[in-house]
Backbone as CSV, one residue per row, in Angstrom:
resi,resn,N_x,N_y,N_z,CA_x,CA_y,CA_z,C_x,C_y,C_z
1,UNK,127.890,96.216,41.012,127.812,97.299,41.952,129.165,97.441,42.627
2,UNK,129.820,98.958,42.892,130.431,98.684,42.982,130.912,98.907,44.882
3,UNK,131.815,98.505,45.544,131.330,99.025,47.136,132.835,99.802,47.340
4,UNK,132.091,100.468,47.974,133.152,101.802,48.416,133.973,100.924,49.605
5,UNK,135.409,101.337,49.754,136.286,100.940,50.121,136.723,101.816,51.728
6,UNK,136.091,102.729,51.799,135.914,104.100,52.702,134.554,104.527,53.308
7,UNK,134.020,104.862,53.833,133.007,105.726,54.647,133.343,107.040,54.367
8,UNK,132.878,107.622,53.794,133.089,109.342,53.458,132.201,109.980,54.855
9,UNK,132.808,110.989,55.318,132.463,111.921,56.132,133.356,110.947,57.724
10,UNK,132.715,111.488,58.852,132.952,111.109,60.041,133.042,109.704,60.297
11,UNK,133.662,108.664,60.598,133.581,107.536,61.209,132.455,107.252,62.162
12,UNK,132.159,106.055,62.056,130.816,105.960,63.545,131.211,106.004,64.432
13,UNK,129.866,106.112,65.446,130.829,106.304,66.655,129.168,105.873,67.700
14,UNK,129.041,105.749,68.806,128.141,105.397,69.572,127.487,106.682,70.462
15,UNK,126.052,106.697,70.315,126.073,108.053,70.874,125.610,107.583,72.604
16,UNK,126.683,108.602,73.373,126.158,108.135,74.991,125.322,109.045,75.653
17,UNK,124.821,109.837,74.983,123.806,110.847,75.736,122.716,110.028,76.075
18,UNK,121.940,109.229,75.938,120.712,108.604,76.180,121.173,107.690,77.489
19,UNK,122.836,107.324,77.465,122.995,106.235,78.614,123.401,107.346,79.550
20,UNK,124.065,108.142,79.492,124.022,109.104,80.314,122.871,109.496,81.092
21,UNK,121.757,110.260,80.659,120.657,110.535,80.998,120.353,109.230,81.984
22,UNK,120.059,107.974,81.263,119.918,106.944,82.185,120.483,106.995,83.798
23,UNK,121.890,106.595,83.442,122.489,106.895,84.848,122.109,108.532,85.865
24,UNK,122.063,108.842,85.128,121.289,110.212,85.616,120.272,110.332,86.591
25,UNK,119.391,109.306,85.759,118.447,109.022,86.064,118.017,107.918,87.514
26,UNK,118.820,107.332,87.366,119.227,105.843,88.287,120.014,106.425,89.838
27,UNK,120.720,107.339,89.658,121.343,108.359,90.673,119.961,108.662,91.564
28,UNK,119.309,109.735,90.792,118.478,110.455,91.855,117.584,109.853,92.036
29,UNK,117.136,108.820,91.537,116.228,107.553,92.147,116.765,106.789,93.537
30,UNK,117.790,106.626,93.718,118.303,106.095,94.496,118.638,106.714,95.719
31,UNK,118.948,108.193,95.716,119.000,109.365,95.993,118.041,109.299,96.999
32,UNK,116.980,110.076,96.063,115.558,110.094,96.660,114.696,108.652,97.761
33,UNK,114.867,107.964,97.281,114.330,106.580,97.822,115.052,106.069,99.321
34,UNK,116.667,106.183,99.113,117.241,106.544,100.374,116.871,107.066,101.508
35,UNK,116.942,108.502,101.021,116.321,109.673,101.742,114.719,109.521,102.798
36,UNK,114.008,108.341,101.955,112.499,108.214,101.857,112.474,107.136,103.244
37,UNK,113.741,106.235,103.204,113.738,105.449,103.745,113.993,105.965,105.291
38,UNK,115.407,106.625,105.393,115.733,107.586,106.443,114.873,108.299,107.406
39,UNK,114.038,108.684,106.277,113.099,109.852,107.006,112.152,108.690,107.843
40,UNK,111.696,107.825,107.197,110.720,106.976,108.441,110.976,106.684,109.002
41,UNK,112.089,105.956,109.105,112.847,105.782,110.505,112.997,107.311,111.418
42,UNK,112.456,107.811,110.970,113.059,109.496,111.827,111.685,109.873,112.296
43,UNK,110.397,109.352,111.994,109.514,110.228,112.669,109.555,110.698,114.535
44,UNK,108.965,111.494,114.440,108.954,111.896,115.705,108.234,110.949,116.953
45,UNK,108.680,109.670,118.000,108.382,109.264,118.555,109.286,109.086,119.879
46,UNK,108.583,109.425,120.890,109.599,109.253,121.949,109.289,107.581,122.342
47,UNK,110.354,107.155,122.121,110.809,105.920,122.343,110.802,105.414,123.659
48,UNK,110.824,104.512,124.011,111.257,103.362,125.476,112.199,103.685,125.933
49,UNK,113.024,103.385,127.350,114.178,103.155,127.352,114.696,102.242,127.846
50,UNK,115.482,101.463,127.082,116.495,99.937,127.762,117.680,100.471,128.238
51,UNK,117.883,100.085,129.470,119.329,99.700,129.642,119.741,98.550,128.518
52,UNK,119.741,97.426,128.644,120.254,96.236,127.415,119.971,96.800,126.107
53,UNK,120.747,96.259,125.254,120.186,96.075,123.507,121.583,96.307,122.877
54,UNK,120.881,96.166,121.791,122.556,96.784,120.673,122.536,97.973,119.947
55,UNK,123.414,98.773,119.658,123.640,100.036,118.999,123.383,98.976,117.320
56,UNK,122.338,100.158,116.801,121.956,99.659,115.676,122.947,99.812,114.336
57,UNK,123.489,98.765,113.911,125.008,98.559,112.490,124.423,99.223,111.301
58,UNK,125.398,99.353,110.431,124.823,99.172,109.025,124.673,98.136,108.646
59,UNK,123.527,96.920,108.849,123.431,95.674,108.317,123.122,96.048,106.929
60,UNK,123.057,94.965,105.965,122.544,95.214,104.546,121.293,94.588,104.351
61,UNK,120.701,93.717,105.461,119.492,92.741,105.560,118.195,93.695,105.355
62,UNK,117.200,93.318,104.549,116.450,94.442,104.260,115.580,94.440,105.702
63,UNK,114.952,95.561,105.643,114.404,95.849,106.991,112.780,96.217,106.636
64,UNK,112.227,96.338,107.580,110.899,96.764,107.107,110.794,97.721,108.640
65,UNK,110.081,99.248,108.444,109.728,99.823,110.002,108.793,100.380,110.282
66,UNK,107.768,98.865,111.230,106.815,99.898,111.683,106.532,100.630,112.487
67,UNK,105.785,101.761,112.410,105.716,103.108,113.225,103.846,102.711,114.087
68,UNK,104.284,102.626,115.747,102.904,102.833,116.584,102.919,103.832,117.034
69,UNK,101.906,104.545,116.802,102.200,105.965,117.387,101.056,106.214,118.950
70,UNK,100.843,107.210,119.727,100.079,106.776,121.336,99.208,106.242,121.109
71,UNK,98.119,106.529,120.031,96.583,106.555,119.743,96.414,104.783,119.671
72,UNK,97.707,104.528,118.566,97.651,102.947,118.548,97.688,102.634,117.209
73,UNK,98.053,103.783,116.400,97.464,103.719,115.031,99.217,103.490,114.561
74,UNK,99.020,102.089,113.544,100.389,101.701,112.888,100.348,102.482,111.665
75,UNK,101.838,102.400,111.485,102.293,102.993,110.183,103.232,102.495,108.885
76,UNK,103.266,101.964,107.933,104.260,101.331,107.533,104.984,102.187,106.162
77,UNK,105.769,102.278,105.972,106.193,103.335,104.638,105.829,104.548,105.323
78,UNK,105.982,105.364,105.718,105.152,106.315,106.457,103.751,106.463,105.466
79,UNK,103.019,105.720,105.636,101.393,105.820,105.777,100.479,104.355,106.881
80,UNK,99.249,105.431,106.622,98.756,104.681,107.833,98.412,102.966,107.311
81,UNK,98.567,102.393,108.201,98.044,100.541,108.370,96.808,100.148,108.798
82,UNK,96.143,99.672,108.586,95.102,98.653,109.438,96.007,97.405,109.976
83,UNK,95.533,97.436,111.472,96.133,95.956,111.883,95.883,94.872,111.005
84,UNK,94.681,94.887,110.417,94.179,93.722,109.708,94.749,93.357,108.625
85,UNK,95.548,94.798,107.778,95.926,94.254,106.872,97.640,93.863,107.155
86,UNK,97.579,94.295,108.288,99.452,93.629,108.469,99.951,92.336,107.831
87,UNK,99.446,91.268,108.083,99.936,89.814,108.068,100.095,90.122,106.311
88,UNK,99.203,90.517,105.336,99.403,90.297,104.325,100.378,91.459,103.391
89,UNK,100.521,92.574,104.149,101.747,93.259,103.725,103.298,92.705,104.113
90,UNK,102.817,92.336,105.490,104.345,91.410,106.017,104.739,90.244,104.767
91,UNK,103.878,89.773,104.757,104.014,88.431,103.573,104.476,88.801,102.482
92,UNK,104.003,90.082,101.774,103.783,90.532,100.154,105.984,91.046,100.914
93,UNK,105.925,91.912,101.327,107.683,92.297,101.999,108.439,91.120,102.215
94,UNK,107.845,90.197,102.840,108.890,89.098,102.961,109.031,88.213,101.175
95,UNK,107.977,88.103,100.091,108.006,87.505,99.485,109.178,88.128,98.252
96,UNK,109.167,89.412,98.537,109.635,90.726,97.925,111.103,90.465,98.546
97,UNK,111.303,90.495,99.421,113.002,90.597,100.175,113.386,89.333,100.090
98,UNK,112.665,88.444,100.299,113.376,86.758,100.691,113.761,86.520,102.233
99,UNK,114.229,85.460,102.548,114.930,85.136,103.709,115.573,86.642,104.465
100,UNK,115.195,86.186,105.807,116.018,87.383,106.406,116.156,88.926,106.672
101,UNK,114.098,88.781,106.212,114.193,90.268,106.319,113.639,90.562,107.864
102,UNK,114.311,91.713,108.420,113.810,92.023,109.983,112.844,93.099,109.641
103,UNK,112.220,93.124,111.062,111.079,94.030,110.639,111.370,94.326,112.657
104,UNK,111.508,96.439,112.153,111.740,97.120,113.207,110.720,97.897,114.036
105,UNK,109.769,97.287,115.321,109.166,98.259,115.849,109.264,99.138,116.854
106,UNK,108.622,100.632,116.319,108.915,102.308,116.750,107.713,102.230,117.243
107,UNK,107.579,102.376,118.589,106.258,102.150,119.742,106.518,103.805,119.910
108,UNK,105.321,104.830,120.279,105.446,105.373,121.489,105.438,104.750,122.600
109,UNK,106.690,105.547,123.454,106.614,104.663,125.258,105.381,104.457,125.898
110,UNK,103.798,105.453,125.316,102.934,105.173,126.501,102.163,104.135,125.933
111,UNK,102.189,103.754,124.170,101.346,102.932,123.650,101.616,101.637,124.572
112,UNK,100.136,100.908,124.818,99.554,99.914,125.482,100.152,98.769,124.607
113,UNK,100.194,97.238,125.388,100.828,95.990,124.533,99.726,95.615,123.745
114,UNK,98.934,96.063,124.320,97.597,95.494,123.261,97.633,95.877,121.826
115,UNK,98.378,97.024,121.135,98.828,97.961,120.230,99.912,96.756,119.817
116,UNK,100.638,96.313,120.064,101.920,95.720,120.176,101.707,94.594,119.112
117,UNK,101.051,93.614,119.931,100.592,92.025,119.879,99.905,91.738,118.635
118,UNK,99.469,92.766,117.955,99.380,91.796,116.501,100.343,92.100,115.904
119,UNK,101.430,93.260,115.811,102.551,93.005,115.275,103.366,92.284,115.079
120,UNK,103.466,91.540,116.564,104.313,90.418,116.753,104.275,89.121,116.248
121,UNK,102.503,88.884,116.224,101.897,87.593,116.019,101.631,87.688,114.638
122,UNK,101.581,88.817,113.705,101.676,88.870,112.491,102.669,88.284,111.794
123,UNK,103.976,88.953,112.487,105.625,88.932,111.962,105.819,86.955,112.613
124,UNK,105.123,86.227,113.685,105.329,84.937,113.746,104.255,84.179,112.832
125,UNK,103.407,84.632,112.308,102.803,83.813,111.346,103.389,84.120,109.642
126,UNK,103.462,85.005,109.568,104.570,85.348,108.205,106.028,84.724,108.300
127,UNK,106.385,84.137,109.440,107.389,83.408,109.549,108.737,84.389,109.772
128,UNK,108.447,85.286,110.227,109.677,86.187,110.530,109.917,86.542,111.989
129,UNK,111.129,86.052,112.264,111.608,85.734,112.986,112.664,86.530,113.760
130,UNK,112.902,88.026,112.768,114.078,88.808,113.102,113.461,90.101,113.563
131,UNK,112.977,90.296,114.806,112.077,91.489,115.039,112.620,92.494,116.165
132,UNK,112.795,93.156,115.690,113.250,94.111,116.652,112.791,95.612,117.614
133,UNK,112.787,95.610,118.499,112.170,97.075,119.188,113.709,98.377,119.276
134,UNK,112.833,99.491,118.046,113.860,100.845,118.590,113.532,101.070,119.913
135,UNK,115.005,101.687,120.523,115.127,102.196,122.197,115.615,103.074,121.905
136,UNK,115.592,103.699,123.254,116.696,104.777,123.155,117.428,104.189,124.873
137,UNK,118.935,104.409,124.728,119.261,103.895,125.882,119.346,105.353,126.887
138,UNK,119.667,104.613,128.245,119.226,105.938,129.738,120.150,107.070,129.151
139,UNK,121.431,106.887,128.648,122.315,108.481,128.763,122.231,108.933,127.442
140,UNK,121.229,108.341,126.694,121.146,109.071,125.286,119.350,110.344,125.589
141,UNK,118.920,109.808,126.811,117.984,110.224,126.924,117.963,111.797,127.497
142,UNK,117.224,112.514,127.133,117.387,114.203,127.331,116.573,114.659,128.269
């Protein structure tokens, strides 16, 4: 037999349309999910106000944010929570993030501590330790 010494026609070549598309793809996922994240942090709650605290960084530490709204009713991802099932979503997020994830609570100002207190005692039995309350400080206030 005998073997050709040449490739007749075009040389090979790798086709990148499929990795393209991919990245394409990987963009507006990221995009979108961003966006998803943003927006919960944005619901509409009038907040507390501290004099003390810190202007919130771009940390990279993953965060988790839950939303109490007056009634008392939590929110996590923007959908609704049962208190009851907190401790084991906190857990399933912390097991998911690892070490170091904070978890941010968005009170309305008139919600009661009673609203509060299993959040807290959730986030200390899940072993998390990095918890934080959104404010709004006095001269940001309108």
């Amino acid at each position: 037999m005998r073997v050709p010494h040449q490739v007749r026609g075009s040389p090979l070549s790798i086709n990148m349309t499929p990795m393209i598309d991919v990245v394409f793809q990987l963009i507006i996922f990221f995009l979108v999910s961003s966006h998803l994240s943003k927006q919960e942090a944005q619901l509409p709650l009038p907040l507390p106000v501290a004099a003390s605290g810190e202007k919130e960084g771009d940390e990279t530490s993953p965060r988790v944010t839950i939303n109490v709204r007056a009634d008392g009713q939590l929110s996590l991802a923007g959908k609704p929570l049962a208190a009851a099932e907190l401790p084991r979503r906190l857990q399933a997020k912390l097991a998911e993030a690892g070490t170091g994830l904070e978890v941010r609570i968005r009170s309305d100002r008139t919600v009661a501590y009673r609203h509060v207190e299993p959040i807290l005692l959730a986030c200390a039995r899940a072993g998390i330790w990095n918890v934080a309350f959104a404010v709004y400080r006095p001269e940001d206030v309108r």
